[in-house]
PyMOL Python script that loads the backbone (N, CA, C, O; Angstrom):
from pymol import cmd

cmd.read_pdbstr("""\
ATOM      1  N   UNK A   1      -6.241   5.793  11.165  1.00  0.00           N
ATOM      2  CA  UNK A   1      -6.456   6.349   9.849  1.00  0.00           C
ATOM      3  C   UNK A   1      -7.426   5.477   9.088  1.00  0.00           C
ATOM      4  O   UNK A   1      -7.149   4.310   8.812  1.00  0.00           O
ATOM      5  N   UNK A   2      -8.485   6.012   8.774  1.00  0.00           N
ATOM      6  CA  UNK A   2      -9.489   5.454   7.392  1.00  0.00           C
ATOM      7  C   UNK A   2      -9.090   5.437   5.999  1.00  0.00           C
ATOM      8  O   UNK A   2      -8.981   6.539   5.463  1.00  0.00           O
ATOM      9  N   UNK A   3      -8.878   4.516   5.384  1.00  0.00           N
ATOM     10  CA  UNK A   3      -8.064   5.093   4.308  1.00  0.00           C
ATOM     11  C   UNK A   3      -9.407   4.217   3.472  1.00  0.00           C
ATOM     12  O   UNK A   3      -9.726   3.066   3.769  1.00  0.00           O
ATOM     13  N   UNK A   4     -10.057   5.015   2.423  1.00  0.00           N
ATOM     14  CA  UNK A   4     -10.759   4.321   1.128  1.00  0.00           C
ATOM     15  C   UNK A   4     -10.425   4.076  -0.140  1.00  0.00           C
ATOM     16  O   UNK A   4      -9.998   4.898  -0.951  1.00  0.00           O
ATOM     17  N   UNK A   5     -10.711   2.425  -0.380  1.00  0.00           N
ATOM     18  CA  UNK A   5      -9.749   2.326  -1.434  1.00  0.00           C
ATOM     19  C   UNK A   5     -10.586   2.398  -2.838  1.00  0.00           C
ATOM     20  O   UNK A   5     -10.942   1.356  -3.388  1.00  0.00           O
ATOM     21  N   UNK A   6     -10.797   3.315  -3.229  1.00  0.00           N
ATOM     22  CA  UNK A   6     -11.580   3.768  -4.202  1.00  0.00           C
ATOM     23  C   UNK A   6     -10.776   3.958  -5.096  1.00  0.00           C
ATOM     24  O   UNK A   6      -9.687   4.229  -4.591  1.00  0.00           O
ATOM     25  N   UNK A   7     -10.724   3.957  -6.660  1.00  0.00           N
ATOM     26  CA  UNK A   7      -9.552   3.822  -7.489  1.00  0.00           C
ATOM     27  C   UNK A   7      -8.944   5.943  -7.712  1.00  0.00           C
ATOM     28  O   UNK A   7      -7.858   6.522  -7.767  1.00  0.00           O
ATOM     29  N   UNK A   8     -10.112   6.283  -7.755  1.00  0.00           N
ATOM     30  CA  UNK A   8      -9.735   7.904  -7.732  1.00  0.00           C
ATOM     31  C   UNK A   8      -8.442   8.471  -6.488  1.00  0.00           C
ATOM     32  O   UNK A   8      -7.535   9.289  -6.644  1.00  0.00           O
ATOM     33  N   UNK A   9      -8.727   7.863  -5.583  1.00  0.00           N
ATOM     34  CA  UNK A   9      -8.303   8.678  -3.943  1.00  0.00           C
ATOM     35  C   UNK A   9      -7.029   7.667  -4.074  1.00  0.00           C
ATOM     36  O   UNK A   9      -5.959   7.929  -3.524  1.00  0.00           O
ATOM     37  N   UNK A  10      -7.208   6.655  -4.741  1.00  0.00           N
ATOM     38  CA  UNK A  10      -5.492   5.341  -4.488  1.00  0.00           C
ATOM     39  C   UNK A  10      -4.596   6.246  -5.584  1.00  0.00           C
ATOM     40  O   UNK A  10      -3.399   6.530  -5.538  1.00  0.00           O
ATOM     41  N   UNK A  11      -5.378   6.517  -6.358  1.00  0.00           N
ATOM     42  CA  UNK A  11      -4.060   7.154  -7.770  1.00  0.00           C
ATOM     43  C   UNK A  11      -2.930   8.229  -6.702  1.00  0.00           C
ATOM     44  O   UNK A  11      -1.700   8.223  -6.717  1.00  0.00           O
ATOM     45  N   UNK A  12      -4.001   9.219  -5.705  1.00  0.00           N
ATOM     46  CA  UNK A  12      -3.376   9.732  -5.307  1.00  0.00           C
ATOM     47  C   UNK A  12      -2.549   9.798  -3.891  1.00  0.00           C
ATOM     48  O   UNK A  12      -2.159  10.841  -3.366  1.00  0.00           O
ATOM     49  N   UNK A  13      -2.392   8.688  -3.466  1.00  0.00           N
ATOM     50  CA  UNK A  13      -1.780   7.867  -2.402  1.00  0.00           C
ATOM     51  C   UNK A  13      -0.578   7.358  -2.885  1.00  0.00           C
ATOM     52  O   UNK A  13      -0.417   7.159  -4.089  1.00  0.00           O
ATOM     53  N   UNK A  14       0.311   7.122  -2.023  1.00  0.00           N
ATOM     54  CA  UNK A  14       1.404   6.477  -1.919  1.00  0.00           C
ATOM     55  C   UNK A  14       1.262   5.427  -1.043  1.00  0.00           C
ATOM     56  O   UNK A  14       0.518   5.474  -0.063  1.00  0.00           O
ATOM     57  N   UNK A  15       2.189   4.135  -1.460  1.00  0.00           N
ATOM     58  CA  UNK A  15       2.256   2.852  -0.824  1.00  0.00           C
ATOM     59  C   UNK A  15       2.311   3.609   1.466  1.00  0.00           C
ATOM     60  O   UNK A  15       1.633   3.236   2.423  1.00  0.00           O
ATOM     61  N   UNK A  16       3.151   4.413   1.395  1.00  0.00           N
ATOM     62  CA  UNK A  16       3.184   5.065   2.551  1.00  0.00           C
ATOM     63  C   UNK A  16       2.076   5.293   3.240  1.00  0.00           C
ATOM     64  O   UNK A  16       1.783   4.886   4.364  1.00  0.00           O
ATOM     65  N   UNK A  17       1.254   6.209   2.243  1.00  0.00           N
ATOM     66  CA  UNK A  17      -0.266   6.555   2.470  1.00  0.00           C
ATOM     67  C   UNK A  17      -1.651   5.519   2.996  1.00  0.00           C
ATOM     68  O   UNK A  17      -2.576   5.622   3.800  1.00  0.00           O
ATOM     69  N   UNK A  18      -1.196   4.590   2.099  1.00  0.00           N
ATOM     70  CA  UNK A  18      -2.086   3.244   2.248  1.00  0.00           C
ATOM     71  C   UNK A  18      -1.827   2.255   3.406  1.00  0.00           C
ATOM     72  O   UNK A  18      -2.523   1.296   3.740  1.00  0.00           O
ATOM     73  N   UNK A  19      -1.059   2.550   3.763  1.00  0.00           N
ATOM     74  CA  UNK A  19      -0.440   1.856   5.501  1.00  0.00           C
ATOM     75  C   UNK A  19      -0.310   2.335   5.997  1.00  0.00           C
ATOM     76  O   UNK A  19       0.274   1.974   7.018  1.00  0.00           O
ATOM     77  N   UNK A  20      -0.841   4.118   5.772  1.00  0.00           N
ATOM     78  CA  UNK A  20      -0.656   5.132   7.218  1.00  0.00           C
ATOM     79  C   UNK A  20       0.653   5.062   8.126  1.00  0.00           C
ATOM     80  O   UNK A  20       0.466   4.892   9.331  1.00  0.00           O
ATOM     81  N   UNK A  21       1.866   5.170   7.693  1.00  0.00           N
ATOM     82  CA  UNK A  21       2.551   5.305   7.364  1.00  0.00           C
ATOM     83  C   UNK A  21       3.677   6.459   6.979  1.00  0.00           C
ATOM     84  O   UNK A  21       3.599   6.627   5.762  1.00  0.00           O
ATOM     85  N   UNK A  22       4.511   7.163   7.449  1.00  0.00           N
ATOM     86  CA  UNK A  22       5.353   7.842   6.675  1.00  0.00           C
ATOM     87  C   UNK A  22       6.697   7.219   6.368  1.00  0.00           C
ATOM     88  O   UNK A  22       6.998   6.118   6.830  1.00  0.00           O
ATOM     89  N   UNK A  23       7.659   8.048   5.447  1.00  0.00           N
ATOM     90  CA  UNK A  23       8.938   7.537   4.486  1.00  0.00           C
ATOM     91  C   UNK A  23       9.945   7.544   5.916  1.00  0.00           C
ATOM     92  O   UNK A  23      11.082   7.789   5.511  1.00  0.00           O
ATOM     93  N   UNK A  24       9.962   7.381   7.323  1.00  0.00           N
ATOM     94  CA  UNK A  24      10.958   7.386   8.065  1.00  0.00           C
ATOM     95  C   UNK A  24      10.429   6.262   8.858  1.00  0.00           C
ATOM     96  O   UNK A  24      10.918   6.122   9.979  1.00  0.00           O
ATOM     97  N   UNK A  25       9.597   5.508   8.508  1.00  0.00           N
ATOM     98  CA  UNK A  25       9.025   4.159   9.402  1.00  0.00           C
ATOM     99  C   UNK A  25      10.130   2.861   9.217  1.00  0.00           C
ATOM    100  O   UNK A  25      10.973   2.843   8.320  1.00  0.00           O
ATOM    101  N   UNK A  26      10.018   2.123   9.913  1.00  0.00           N
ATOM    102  CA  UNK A  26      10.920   1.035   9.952  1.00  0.00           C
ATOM    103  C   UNK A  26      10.500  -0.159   9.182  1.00  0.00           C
ATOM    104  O   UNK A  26       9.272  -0.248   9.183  1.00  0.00           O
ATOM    105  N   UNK A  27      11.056  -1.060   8.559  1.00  0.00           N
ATOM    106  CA  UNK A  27      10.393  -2.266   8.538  1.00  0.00           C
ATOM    107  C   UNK A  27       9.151  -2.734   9.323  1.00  0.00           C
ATOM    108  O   UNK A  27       8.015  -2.908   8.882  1.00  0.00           O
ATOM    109  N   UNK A  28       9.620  -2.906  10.617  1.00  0.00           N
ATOM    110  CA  UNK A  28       9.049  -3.547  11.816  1.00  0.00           C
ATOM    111  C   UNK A  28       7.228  -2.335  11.972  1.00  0.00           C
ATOM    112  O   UNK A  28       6.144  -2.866  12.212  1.00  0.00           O
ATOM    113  N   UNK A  29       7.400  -0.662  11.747  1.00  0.00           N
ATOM    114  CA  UNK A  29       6.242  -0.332  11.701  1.00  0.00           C
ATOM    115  C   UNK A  29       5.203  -0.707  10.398  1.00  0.00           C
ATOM    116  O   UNK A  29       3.993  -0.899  10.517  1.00  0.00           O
ATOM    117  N   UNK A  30       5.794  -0.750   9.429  1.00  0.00           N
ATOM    118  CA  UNK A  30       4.958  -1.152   7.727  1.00  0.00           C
ATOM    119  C   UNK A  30       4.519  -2.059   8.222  1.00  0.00           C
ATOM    120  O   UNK A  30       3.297  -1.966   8.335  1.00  0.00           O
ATOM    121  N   UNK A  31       5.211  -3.552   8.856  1.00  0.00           N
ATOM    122  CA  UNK A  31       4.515  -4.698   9.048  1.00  0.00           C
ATOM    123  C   UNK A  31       3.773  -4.729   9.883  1.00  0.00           C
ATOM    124  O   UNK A  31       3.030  -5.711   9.911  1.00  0.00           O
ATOM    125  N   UNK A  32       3.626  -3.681  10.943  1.00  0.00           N
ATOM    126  CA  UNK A  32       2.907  -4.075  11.959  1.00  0.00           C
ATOM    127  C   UNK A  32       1.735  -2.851  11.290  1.00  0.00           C
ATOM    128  O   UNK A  32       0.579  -2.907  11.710  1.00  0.00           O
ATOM    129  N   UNK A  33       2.130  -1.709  10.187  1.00  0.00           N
ATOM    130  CA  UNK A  33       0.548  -1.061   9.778  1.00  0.00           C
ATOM    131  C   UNK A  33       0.095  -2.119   8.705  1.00  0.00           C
ATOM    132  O   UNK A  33      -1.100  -2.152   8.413  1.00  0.00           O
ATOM    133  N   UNK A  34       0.933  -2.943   8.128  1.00  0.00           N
ATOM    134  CA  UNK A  34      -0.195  -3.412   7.472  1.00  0.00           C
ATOM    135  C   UNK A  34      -0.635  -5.231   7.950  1.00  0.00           C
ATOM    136  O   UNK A  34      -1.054  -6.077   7.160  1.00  0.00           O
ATOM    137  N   UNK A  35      -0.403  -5.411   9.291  1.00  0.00           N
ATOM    138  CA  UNK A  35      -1.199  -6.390   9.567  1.00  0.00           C
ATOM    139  C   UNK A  35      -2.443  -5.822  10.100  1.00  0.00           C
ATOM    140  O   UNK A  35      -3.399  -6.589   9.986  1.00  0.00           O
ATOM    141  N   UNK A  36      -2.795  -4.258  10.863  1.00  0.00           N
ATOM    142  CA  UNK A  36      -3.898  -3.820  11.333  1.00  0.00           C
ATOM    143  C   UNK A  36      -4.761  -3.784  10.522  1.00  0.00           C
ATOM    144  O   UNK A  36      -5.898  -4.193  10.757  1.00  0.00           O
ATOM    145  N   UNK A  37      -4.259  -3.110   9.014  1.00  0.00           N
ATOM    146  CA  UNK A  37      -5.224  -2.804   8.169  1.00  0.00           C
ATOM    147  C   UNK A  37      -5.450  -4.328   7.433  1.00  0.00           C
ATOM    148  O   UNK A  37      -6.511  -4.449   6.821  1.00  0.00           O
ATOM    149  N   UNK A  38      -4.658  -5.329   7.448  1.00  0.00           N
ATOM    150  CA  UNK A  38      -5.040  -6.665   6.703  1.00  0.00           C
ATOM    151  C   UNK A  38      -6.077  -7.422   7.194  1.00  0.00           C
ATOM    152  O   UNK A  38      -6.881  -8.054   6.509  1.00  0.00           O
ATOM    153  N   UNK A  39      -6.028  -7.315   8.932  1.00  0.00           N
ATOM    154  CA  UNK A  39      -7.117  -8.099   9.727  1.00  0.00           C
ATOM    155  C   UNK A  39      -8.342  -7.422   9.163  1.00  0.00           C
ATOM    156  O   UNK A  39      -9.284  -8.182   8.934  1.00  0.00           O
ATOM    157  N   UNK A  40      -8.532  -6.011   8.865  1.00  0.00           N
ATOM    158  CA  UNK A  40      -9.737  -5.769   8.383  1.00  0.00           C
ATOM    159  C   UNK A  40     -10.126  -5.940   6.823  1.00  0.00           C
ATOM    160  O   UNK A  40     -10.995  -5.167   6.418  1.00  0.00           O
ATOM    161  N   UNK A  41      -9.652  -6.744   6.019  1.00  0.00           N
ATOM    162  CA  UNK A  41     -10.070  -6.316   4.770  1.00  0.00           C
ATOM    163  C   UNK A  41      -9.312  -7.856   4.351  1.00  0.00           C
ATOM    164  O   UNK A  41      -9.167  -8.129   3.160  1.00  0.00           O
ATOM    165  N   UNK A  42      -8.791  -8.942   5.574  1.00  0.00           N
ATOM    166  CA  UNK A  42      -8.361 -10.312   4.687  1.00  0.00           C
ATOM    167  C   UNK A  42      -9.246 -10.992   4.116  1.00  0.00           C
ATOM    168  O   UNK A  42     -10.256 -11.175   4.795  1.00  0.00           O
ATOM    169  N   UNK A  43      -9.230 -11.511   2.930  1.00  0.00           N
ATOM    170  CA  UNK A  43     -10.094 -12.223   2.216  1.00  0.00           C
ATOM    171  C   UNK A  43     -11.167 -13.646   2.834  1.00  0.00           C
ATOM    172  O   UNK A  43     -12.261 -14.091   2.486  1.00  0.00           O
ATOM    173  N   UNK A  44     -10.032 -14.053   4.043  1.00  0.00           N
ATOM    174  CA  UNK A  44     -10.741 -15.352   5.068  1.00  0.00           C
ATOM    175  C   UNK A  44     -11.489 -14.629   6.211  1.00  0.00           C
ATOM    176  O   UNK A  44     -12.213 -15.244   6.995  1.00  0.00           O
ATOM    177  N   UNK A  45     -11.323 -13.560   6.259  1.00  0.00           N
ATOM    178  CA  UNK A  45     -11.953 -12.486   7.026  1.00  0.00           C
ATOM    179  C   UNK A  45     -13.182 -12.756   7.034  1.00  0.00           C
ATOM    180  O   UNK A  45     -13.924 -13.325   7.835  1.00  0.00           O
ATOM    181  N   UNK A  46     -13.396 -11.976   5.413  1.00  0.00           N
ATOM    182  CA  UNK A  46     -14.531 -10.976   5.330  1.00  0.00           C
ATOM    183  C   UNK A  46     -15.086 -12.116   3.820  1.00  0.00           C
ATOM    184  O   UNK A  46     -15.012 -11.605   2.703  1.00  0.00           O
ATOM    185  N   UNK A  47     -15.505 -13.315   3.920  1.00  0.00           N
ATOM    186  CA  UNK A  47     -16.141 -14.014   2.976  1.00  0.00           C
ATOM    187  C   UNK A  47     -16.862 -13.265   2.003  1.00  0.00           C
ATOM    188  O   UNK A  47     -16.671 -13.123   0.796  1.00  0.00           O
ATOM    189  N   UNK A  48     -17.973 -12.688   2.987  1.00  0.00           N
ATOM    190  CA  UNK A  48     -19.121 -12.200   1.872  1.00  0.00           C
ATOM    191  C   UNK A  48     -18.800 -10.659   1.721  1.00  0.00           C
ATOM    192  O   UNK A  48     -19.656  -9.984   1.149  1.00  0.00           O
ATOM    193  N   UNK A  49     -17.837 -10.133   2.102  1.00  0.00           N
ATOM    194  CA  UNK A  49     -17.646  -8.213   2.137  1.00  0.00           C
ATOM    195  C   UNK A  49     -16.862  -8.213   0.640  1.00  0.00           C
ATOM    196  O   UNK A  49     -15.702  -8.546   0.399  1.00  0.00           O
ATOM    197  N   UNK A  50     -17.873  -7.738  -0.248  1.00  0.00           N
ATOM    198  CA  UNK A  50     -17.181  -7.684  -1.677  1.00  0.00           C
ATOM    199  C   UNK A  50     -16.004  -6.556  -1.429  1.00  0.00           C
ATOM    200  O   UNK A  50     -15.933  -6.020  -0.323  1.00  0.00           O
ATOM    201  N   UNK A  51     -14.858  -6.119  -2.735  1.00  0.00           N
ATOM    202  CA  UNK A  51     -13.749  -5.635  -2.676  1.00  0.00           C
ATOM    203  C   UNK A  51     -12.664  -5.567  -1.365  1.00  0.00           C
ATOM    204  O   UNK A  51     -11.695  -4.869  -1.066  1.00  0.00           O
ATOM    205  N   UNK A  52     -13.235  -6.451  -0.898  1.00  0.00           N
ATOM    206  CA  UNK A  52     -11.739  -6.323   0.265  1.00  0.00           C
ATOM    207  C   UNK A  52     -10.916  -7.445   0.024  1.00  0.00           C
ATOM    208  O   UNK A  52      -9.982  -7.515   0.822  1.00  0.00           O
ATOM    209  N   UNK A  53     -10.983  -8.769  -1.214  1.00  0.00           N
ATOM    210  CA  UNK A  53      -9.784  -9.307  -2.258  1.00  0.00           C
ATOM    211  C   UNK A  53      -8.834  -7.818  -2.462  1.00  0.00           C
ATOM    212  O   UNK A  53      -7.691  -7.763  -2.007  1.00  0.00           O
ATOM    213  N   UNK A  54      -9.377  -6.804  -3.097  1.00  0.00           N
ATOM    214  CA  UNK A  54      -8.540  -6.116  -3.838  1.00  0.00           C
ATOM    215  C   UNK A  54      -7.897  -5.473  -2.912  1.00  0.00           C
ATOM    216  O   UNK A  54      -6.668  -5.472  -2.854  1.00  0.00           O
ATOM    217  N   UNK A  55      -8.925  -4.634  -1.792  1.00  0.00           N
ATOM    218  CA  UNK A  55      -8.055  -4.149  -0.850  1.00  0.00           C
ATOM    219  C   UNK A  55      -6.566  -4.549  -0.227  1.00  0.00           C
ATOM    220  O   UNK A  55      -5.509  -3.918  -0.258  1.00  0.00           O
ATOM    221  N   UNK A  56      -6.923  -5.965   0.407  1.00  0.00           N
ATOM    222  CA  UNK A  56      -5.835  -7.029   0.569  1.00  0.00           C
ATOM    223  C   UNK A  56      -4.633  -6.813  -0.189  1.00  0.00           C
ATOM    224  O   UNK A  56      -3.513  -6.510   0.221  1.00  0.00           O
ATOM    225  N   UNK A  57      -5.118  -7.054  -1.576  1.00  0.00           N
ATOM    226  CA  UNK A  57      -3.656  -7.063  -2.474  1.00  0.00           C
ATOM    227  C   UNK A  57      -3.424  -6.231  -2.567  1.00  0.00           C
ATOM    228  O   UNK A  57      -2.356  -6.219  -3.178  1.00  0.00           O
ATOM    229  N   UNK A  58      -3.912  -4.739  -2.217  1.00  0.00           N
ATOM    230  CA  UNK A  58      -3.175  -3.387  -2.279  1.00  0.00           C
ATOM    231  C   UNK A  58      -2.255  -3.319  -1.240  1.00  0.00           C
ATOM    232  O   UNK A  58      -1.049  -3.509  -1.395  1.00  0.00           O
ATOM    233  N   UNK A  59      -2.718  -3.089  -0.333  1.00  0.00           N
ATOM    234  CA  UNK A  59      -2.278  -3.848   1.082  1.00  0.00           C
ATOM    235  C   UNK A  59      -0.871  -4.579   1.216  1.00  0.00           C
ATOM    236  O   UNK A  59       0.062  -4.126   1.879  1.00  0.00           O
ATOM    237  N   UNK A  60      -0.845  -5.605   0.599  1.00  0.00           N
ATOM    238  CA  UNK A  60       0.171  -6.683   0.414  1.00  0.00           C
ATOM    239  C   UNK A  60       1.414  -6.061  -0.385  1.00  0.00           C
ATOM    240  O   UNK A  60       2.597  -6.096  -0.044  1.00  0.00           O
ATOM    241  N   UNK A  61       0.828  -5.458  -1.584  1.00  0.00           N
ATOM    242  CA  UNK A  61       1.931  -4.954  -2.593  1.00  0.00           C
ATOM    243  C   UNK A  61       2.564  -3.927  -1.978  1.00  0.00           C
ATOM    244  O   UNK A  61       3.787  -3.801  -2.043  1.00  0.00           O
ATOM    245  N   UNK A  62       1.517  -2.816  -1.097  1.00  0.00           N
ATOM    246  CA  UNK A  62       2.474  -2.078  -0.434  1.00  0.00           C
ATOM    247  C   UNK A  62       3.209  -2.235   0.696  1.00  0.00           C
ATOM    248  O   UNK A  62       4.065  -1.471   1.142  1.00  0.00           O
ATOM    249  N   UNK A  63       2.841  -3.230   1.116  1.00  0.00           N
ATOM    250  CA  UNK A  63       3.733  -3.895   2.484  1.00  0.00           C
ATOM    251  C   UNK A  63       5.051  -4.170   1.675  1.00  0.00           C
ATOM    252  O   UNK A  63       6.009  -3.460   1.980  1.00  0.00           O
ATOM    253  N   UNK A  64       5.259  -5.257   0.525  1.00  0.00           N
ATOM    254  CA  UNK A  64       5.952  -5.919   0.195  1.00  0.00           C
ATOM    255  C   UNK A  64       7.115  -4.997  -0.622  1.00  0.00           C
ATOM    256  O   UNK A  64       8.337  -5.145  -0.587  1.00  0.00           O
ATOM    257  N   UNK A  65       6.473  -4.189  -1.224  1.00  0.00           N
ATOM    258  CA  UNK A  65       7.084  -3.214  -2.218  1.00  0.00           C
ATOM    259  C   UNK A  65       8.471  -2.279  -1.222  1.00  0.00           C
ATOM    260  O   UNK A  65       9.687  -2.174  -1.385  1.00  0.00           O
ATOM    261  N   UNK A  66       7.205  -1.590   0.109  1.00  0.00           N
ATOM    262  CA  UNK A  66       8.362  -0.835   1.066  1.00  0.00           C
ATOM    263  C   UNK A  66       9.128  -1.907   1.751  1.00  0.00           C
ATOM    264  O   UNK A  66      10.008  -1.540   2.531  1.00  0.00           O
ATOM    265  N   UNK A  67       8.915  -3.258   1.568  1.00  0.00           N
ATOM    266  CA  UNK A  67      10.234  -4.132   2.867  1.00  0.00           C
ATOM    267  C   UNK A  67      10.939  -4.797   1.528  1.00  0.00           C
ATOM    268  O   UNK A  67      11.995  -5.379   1.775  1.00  0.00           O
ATOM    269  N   UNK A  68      10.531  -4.798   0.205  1.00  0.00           N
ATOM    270  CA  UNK A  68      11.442  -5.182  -0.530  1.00  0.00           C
ATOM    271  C   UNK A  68      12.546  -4.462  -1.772  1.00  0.00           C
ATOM    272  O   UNK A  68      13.572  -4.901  -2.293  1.00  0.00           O
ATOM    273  N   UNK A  69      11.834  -3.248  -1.929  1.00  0.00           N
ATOM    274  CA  UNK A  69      12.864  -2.040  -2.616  1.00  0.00           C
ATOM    275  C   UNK A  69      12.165  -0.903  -2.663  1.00  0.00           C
ATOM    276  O   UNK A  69      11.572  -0.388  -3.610  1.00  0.00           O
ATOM    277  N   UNK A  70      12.356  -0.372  -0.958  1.00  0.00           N
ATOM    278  CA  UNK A  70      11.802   0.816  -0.840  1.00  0.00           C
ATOM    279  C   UNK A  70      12.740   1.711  -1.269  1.00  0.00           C
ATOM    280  O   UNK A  70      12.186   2.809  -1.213  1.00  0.00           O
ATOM    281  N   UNK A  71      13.717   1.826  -1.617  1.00  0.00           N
ATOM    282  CA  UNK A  71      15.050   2.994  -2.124  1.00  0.00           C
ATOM    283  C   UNK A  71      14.632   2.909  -3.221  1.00  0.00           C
ATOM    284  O   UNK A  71      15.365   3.628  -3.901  1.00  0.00           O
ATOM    285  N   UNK A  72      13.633   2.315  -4.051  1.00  0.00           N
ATOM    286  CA  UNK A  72      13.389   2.722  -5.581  1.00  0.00           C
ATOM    287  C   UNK A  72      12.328   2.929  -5.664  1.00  0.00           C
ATOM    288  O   UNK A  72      11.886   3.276  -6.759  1.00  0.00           O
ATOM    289  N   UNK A  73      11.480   2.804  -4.553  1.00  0.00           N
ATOM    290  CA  UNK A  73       9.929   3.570  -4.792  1.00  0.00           C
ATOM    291  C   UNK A  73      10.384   4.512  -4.202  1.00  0.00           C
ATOM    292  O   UNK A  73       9.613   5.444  -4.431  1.00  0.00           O
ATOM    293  N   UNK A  74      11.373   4.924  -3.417  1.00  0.00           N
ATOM    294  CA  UNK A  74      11.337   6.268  -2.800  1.00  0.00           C
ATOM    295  C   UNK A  74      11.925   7.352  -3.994  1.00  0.00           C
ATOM    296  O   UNK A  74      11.584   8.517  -4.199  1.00  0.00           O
ATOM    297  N   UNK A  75      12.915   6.531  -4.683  1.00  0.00           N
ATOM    298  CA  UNK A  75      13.239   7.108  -6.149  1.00  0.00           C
ATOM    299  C   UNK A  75      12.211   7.892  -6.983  1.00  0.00           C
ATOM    300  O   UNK A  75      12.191   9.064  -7.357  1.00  0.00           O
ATOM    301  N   UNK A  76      11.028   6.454  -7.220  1.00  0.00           N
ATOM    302  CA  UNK A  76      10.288   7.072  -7.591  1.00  0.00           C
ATOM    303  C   UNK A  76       9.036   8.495  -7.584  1.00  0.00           C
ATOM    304  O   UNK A  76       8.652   9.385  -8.343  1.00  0.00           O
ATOM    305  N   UNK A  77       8.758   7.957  -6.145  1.00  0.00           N
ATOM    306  CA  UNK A  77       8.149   9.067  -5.640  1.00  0.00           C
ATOM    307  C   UNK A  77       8.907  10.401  -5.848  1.00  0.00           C
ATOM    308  O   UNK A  77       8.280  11.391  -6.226  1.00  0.00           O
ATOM    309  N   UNK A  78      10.021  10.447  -5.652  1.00  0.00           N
ATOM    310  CA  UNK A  78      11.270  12.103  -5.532  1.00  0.00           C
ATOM    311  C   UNK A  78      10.940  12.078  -7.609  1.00  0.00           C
ATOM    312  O   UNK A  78      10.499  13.098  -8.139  1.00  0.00           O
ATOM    313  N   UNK A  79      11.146  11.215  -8.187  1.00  0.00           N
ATOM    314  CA  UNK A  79      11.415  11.868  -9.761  1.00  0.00           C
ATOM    315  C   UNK A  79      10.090  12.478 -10.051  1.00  0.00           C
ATOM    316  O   UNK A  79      10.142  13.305 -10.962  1.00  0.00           O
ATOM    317  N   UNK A  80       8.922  12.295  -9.525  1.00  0.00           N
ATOM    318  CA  UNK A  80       7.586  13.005 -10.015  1.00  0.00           C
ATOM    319  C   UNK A  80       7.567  12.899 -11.459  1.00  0.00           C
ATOM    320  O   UNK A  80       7.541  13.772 -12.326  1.00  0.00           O
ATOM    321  N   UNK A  81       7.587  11.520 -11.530  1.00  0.00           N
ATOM    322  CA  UNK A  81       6.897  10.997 -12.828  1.00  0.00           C
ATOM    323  C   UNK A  81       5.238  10.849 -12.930  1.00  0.00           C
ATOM    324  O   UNK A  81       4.343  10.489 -12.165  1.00  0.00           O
ATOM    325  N   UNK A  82       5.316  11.264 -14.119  1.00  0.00           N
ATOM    326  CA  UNK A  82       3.907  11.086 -14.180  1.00  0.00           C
ATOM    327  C   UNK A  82       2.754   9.577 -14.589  1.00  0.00           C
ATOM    328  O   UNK A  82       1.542   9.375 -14.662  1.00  0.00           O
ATOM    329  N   UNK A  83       4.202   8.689 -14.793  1.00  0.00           N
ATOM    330  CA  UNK A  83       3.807   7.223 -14.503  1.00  0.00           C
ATOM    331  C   UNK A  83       3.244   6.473 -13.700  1.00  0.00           C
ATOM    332  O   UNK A  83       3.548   7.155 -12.722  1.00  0.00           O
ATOM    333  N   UNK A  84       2.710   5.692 -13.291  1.00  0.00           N
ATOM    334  CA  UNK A  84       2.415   5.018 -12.321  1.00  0.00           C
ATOM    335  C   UNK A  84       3.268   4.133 -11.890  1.00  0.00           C
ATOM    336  O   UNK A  84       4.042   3.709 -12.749  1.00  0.00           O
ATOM    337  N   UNK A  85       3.442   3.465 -10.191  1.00  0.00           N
ATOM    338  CA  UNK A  85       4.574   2.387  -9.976  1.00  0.00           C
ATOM    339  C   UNK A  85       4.736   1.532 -10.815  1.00  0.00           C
ATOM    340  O   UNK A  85       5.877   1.104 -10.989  1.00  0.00           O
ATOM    341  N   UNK A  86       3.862   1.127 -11.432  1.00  0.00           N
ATOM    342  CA  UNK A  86       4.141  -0.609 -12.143  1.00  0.00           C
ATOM    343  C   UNK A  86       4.063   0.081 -13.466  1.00  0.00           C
ATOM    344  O   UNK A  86       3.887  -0.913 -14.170  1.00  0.00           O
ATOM    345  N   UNK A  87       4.070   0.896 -14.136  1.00  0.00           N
ATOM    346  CA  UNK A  87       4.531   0.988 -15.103  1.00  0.00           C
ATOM    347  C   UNK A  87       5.704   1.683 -15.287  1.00  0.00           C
ATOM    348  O   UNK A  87       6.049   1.905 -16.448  1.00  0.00           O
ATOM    349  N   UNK A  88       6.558   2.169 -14.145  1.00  0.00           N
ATOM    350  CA  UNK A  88       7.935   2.922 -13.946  1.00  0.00           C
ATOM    351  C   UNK A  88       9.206   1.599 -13.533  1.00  0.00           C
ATOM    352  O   UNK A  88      10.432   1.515 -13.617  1.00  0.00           O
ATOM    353  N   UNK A  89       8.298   0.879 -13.155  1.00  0.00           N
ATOM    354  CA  UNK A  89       9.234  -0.355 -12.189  1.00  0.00           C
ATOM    355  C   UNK A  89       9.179  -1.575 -13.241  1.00  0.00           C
ATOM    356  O   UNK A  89       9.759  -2.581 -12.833  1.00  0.00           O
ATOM    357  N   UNK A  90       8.645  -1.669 -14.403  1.00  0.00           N
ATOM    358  CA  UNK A  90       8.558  -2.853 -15.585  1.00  0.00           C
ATOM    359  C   UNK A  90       9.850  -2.548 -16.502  1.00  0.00           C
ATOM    360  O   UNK A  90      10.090  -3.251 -17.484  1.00  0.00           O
TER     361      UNK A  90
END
""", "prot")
cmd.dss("prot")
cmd.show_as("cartoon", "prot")
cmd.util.cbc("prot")
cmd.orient("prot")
């Protein structure tokens, strides 16, 4: 999966989406989609490849987010708020 992290196409992604990924994956698959997609876009990587810092930390947050309280982003996702994560989860 190609996923571009352009701020338009991320609004409409889910942490799921961005690690290619679906809501029945295990721990063990999130970590292993988002070390594929990290080798390409780590910051010690890619020195001079501008935005792949940000990529990374998208990356990271959604790794971290589904292995650390995925039952409340999954919450979130089901209430179809029209919030965004970090401003539903503050």
């Amino acid at each position: 999966m190609n996923f571009e992290f352009d701020q338009q196409s991320l609004s409409k992604k889910t942490f799921y989406d961005i690690l290619g990924c679906d809501r029945t994956a295990s721990i063990e698959q999130i970590n292993t989609e988002f070390k594929i997609r990290a080798l390409k876009c780590h910051p010690d990587k890619n020195l001079n490849a501008h935005g792949h810092s940000d990529e990374f930390e998208i990356l990271l947050e959604a790794k971290e987010t589904l292995n650390n309280c995925r039952e409340k982003y999954d919450s979130w996702i089901d209430s179809g708020m029209c919030m965004s994560w970090a401003e539903w989860v503050r």
